[in-house]
C-alpha positions in Angstrom: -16.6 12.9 14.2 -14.5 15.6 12.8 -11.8 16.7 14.8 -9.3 19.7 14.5 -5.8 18.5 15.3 -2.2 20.6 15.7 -0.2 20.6 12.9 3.5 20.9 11.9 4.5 23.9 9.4 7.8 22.6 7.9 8.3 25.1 5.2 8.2 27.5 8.2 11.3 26.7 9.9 14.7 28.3 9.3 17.6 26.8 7.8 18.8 26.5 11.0 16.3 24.3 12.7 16.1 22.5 9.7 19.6 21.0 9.5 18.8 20.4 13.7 15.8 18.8 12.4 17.4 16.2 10.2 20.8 15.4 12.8 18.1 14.7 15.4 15.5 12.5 12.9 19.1 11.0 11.6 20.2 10.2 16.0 16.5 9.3 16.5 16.7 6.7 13.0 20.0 5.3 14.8 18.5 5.2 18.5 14.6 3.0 17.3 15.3 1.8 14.1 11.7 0.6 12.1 9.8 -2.2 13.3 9.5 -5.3 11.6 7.0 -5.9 9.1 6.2 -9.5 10.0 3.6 -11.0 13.3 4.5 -13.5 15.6 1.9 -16.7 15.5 2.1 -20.2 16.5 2.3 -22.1 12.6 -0.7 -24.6 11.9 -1.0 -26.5 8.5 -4.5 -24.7 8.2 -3.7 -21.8 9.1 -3.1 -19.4 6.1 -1.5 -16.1 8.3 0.3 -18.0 10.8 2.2 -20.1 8.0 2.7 -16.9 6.0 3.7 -15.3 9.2 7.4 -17.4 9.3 8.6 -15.1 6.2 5.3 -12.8 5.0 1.9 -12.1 6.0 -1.1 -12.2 3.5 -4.0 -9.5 3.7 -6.1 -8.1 2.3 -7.5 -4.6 1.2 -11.5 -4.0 2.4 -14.5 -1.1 2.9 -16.6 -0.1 5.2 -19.3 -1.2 3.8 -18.3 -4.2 3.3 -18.1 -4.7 7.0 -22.3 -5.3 7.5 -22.2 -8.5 5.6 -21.5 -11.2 7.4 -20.6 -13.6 5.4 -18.1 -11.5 4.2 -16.9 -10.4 7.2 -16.6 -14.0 9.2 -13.9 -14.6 6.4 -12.0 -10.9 6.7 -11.9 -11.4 10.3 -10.7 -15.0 10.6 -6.9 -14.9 11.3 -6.5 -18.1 9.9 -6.9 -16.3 6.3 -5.4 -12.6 6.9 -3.0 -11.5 9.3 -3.4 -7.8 7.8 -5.8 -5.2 6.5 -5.4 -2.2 4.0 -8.3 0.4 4.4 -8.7 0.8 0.9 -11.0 4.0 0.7 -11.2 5.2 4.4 -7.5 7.1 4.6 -7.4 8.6 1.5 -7.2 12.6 1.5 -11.2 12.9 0.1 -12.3 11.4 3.3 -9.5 12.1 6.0 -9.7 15.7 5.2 -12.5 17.1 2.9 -11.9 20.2 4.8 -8.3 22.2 5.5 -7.6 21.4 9.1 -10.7 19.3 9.8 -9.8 15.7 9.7 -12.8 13.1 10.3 -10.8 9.4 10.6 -14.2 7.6 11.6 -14.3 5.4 8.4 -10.5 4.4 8.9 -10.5 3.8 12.5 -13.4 1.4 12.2 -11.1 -0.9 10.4 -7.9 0.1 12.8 -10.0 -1.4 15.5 -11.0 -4.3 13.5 -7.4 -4.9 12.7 -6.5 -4.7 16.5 -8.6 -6.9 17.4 -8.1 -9.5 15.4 -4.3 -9.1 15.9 -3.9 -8.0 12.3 -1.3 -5.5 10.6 -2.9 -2.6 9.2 -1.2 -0.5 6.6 -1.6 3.0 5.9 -2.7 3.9 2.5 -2.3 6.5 1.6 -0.5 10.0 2.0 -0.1 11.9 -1.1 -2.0 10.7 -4.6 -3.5 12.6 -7.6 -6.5 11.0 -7.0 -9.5 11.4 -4.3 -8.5 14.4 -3.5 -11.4 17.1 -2.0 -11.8 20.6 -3.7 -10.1 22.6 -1.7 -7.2 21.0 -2.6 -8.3 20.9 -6.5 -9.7 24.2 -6.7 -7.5 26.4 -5.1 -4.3 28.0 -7.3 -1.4 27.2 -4.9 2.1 29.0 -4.5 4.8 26.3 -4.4 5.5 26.4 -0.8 1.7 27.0 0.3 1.3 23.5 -1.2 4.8 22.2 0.0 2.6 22.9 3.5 -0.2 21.4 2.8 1.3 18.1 1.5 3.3 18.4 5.1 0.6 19.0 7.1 -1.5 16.2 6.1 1.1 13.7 5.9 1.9 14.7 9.6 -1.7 14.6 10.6 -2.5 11.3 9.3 0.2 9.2 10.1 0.6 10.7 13.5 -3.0 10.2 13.8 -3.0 6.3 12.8 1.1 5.2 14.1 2.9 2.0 14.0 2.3 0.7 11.0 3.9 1.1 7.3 2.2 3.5 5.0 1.8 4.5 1.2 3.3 7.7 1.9 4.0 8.3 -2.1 1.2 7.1 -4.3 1.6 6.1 -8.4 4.0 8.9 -8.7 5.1 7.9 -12.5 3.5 7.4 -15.4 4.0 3.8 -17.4 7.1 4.7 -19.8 8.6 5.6 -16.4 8.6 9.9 -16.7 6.9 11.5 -14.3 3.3 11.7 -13.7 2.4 15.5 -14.1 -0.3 15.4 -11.2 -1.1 19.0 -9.3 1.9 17.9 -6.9 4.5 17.4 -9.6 3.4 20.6 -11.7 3.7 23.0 -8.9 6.4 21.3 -6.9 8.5 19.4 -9.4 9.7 16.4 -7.7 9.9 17.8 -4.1 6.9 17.1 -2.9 8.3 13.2 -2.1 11.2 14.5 -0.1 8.5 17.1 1.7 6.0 14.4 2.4 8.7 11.2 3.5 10.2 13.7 6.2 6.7 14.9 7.4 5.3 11.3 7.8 8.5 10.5 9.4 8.2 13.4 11.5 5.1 12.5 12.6 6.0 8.7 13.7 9.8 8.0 14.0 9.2 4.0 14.1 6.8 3.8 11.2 8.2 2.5 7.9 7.5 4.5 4.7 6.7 3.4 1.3 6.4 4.5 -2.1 3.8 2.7 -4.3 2.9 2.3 -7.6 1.4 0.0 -10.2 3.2 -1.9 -13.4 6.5 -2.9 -11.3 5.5 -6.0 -11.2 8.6 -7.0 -13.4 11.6 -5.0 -14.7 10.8 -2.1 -17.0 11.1 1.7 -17.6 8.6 2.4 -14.5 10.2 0.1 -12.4 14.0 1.5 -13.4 12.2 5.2 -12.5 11.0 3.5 -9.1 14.7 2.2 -8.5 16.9 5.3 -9.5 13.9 7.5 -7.5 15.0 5.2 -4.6 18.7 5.2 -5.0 18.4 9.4 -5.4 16.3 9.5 -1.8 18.7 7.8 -0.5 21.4 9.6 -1.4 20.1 12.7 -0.3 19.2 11.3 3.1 15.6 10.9 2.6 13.6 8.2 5.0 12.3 5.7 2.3 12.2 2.1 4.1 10.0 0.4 0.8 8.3 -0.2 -2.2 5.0 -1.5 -2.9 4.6 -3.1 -5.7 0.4 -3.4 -6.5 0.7 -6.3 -8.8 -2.8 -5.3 -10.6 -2.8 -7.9 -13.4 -4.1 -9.4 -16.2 -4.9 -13.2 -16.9 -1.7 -15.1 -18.7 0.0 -11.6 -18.4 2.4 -11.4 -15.3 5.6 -11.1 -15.8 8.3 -13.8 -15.7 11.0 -11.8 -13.9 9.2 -10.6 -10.8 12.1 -12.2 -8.4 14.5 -10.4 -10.3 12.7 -7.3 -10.0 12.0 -7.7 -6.2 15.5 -8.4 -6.0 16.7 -5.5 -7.4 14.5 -3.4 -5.4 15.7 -5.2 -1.9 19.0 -4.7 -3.1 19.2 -0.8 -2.8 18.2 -1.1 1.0 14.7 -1.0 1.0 12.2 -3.9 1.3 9.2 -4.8 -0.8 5.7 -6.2 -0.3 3.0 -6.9 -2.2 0.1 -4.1 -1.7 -2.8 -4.4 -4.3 -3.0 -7.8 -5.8 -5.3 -9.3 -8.4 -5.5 -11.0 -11.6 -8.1 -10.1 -13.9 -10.0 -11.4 -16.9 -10.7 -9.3 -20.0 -13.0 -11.8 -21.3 -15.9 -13.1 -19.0 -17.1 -15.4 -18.0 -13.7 -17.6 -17.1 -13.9 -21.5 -18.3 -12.0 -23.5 -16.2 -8.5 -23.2 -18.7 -8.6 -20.0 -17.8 -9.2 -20.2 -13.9 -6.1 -22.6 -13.9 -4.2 -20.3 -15.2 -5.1 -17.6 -12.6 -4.1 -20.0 -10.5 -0.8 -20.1 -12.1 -0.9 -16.5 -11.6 -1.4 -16.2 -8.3 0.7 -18.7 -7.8 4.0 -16.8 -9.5 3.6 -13.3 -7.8 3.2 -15.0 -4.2 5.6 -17.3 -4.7 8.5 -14.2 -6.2 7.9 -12.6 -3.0 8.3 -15.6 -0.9 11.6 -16.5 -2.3 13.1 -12.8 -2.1 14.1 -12.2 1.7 13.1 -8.7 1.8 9.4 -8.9 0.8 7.6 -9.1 3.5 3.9 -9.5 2.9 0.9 -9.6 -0.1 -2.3 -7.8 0.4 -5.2 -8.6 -2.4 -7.1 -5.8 -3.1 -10.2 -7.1 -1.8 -11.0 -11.0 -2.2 -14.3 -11.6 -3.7 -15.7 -10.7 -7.1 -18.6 -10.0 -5.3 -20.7 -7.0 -6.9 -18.9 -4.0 -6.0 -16.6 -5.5 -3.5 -13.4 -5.3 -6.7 -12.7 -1.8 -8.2 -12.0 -3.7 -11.5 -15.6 -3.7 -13.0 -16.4 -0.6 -12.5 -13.0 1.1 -13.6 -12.7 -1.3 -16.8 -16.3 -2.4 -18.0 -16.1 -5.9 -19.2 -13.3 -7.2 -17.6 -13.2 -9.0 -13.7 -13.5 -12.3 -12.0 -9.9 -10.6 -10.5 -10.3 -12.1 -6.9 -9.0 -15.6 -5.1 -12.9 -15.9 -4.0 -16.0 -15.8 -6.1 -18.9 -13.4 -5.7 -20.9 -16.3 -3.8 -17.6 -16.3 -1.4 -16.5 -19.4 -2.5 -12.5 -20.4 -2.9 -11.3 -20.2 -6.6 -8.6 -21.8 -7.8 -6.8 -18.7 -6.9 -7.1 -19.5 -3.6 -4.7 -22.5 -3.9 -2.6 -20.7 -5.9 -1.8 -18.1 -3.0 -1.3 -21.3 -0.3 0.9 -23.2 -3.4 3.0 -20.2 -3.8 3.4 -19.6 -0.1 4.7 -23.1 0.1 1.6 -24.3 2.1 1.0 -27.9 1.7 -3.0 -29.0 0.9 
């Protein structure tokens, strides 16, 4: 159902309000600070999301679609193996508002009321991205401030619409060697569109903690020193940024060896971290069984970085079967795949251990 709902016109306010704007978001910060990340549940040595739940929870990303088969879903909705959902597709700005001012959250509250249900975390994901983006946005020349209000207005919208959880406010904003992505927010609104977007989202639901996230920060680097100094700048200009997520998309035998350090780093400037889009991938299929141990191994590293960093508090998978479809990887690198901790007949991989390993979960 497509619904029209108020807005809030930032860019219209005077100098004025603004600075009353910020004391009263800085007093109301103060007053209800963010919630935590983590759920409460009672620990059992067979249950994944309750053991996770004493430092982290462990998710997963999933579709709509996805939703009618049921072998598929009896797994996504056990608790014992995710404590939190990402709507992968179903908030992105192609379907939350393919028209100005007519937002249609059907496909995203399906999965909020899955997520409620089943006493899960959702995450929002996401605000502001170059990609999915409907034509009017695209194919309209904008003025800097008529798009400094459009990025507020549906950042306001959609977190306002969807509150109490953390959200992808900022997504992929740099490119690998760490400069910025020139994207149509960054061309006509240099880097204020971040600023613009944090304080709308924040705007829109004091309590909710806001993210910036992007791929290939899995370790240290250029892009991951742009992501910390981009941090450290926010902060110092007052800017609500509570955390990073850090995808993790990787490649077999590839991960980095200083992800702690990294997290670490990241933690240390204030913020927390989690783990938002993870899987492992091969470039050559199919996997022989040297090669699934070492996805283990994988697995096992990135889960385990975050569990050893106070401050990261969850990983999310981005999806968890190879199933046909199910993982973007195929279909966005042709050749490559077998990324997920399950198998396309739903089956545990050795991935699977690698997560509960890396957790600390004895088996």
């Amino acid at each position: 159902m497509a619904v029209n709902l108020p807005f809030l016109r930032l860019v219209s306010l005077t100098p004025v309000l603004l600075l009353a704007l910020a004391v009263a978001l800085q007093a109301l910060g103060r007053a209800t600070p963010p919630r935590d990340s983590s759920t409460a549940a009672t620990p059992s040595e067979l249950n994944l999301a309750a053991l996770a739940a004493r430092k982290l929870y462990f998710g997963t990303a999933t579709n709509n679609v996805e939703l009618n088969d049921t072998a598929y879903f009896e797994i996504l909705d056990d608790f014992k193996m995710f404590g939190q959902i990402t709507p992968a597709k179903g908030m992105k700005w192609m379907e939350t508002e393919p028209e100005r001012g007519i937002y249609t959250f059907a496909q995203a509250d399906q999965i909020a009321q899955l997520a409620k249900q089943g006493g899960k975390l959702l995450r929002g994901h996401n605000c502001v991205w170059y990609n999915a983006l409907p034509g009017w946005v695209t194919n309209t020349t904008w003025t800097a401030p008529e798009l400094a209000e459009v990025v507020q207005e549906h950042c306001f919208n959609i977190v306002r619409h969807w509150e109490g959880q953390a959200w992808d406010v900022i997504n992929e904003p740099f490119n690998d060697d760490g400069t910025w992505r020139e994207t149509m927010w960054f061309n006509t609104l240099n880097t204020t569109y971040i600023p613009l977007a944090l304080h709308a989202a924040r705007v829109a639901d004091p309590h909710t903690k806001l993210y910036i996230n992007e791929y290939n920060i899995t370790g240290t680097g250029p892009k991951a020193t742009s992501m910390k100094n981009l941090i450290k700048d926010l902060k110092r200009a007052g800017v609500p940024v509570h955390g990073v997520g850090v995808q993790a998309h990787e490649t077999v035998g590839e991960v980095p060896t200083d992800i702690r350090k990294n997290l670490e780093e990241l933690v240390a400037l204030g913020i927390e971290v989690a783990i938002t889009e993870l899987d492992v991938k091969f470039n050559t299929l199919p996997p022989n069984a040297a090669g699934l141990e070492q996805q283990r191994r994988d697995y096992e590293a990135i889960v385990a970085a975050c569990a050893e960093v106070k401050g990261c508090v969850g990983v999310t998978v981005w999806d968890f079967t190879d199933k046909a479809s199910y993982s973007w990887i195929p279909g966005t690198f042709p050749g490559t795949g077998d990324a997920c901790p399950w198998d396309d007949d739903l089956n545990k991989k050795p991935a699977y251990y690698g997560i509960l390993d890396g957790f600390g979960i004895a088996r």
